[in-house]
N, C-alpha and C positions, 0 to 999 in steps of 0.2 A: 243389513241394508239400511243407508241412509235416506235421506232426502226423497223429494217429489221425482227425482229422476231416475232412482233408485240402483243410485253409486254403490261399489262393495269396499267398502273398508276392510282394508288388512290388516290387524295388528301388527305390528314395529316386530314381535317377538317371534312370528311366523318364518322359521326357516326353511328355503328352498335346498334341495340337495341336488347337485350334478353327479356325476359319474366320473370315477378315479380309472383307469388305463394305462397299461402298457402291451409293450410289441416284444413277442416270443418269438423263438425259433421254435417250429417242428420240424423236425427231422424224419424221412423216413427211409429204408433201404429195402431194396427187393432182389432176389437173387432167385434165377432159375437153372435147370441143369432139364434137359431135353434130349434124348438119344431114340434111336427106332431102327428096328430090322427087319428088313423083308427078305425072305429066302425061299426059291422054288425047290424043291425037291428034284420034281417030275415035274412032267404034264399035269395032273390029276396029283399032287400032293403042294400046297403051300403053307408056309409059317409065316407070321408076323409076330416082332415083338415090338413093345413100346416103352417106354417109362420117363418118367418126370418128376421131379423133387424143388419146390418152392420154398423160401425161405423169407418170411415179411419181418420185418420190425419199426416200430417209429413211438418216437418219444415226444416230450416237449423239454426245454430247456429249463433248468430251474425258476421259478419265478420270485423277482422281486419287486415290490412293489412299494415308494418311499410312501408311507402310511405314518411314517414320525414327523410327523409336522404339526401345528398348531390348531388349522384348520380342521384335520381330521379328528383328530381328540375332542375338538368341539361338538364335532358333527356324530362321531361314535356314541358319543353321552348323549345325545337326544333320539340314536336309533336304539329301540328296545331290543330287536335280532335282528343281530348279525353276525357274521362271520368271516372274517376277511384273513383267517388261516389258508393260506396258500403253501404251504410245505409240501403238501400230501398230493399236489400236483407231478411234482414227478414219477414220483412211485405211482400213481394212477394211471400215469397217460402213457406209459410203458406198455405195450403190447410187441407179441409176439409169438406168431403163427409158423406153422410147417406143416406142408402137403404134400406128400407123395401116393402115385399112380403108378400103377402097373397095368400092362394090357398084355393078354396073350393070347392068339388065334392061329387054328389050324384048320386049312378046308382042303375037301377032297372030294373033287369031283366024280359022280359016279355015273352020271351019261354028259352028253350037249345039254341037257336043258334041266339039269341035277345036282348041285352042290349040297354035300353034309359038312356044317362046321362047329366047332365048339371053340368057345367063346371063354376065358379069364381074366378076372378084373381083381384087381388089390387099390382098396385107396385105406391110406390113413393119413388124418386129422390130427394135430400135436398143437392143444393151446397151452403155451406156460404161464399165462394169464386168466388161472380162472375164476378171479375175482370179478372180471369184466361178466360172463352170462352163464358162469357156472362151468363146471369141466365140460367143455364139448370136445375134448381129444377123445378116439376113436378110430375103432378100425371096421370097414365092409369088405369080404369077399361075396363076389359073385360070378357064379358059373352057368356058363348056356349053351345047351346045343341045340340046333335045328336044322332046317334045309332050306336052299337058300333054289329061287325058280328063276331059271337065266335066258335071256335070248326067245322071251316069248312074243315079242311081235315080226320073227321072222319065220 
């Protein structure tokens, strides 16, 4: 600080740095497949099936970014870290998930106010990316039966 007013001198040598930019394409695509069956038997006997298969992917486009210019060279030499390798951008932003669901149920009615049903689930999880949070591909089955209480406020 200078003077009685206490002005701030800025050295002549002090460089400001803005911020260098561009404009990507993300891309990304999704695909489902959904099917379902309902089938009575009887009176007292029902099926349900169900299933669904997802398919996600999305990427970014390669990035280039003009970093050969004069200005940048300059500016590079007085940043101590940095990093302005962008290659490794498309290989990263690469993702790509699939999920499949099965459902399966069967109830049988055994009075007016009595259902017994058992209950099948299948899911699995397929990441081909699992750099992104570590393998989370995997599979759950789960099975349930129980009784189901109908028609009880009449």
């Amino acid at each position: 600080m200078g003077g009685a007013g206490g002005v701030l001198n800025v050295s002549d040598s002090l460089l400001h740095f803005g911020s260098v930019y561009g404009e990507f394409d993300y891309e990304s695509t999704n695909s489902v497949l959904y099917a379902g069956l309902n089938f009575k038997v009887n009176s007292k006997l029902k099926f349900w099936l169900q299933g669904n298969y997802s398919k996600s992917e999305a990427a970014f486009d390669k990035v280039e970014m003009n970093l050969d210019t004069p200005e940048v060279h300059e500016a590079l030499e007085e940043i101590e870290a940095s990093d302005y390798d962008y290659s490794g951008i498309p290989q990263y932003s690469d993702l790509s998930y699939g999920f499949m669901n099965f459902k399966a149920r069967a109830e049988y009615q055994l009075s007016n106010r009595l259902v017994f049903n058992v209950d099948f689930d299948y899911y699995d999880f397929t990441s081909d990316e699992a750099w992104v949070y570590g393998d989370e591909s995997g599979s759950l089955y789960v099975f349930k039966t129980g009784f189901k209480l109908i028609n009880l406020g009449k």
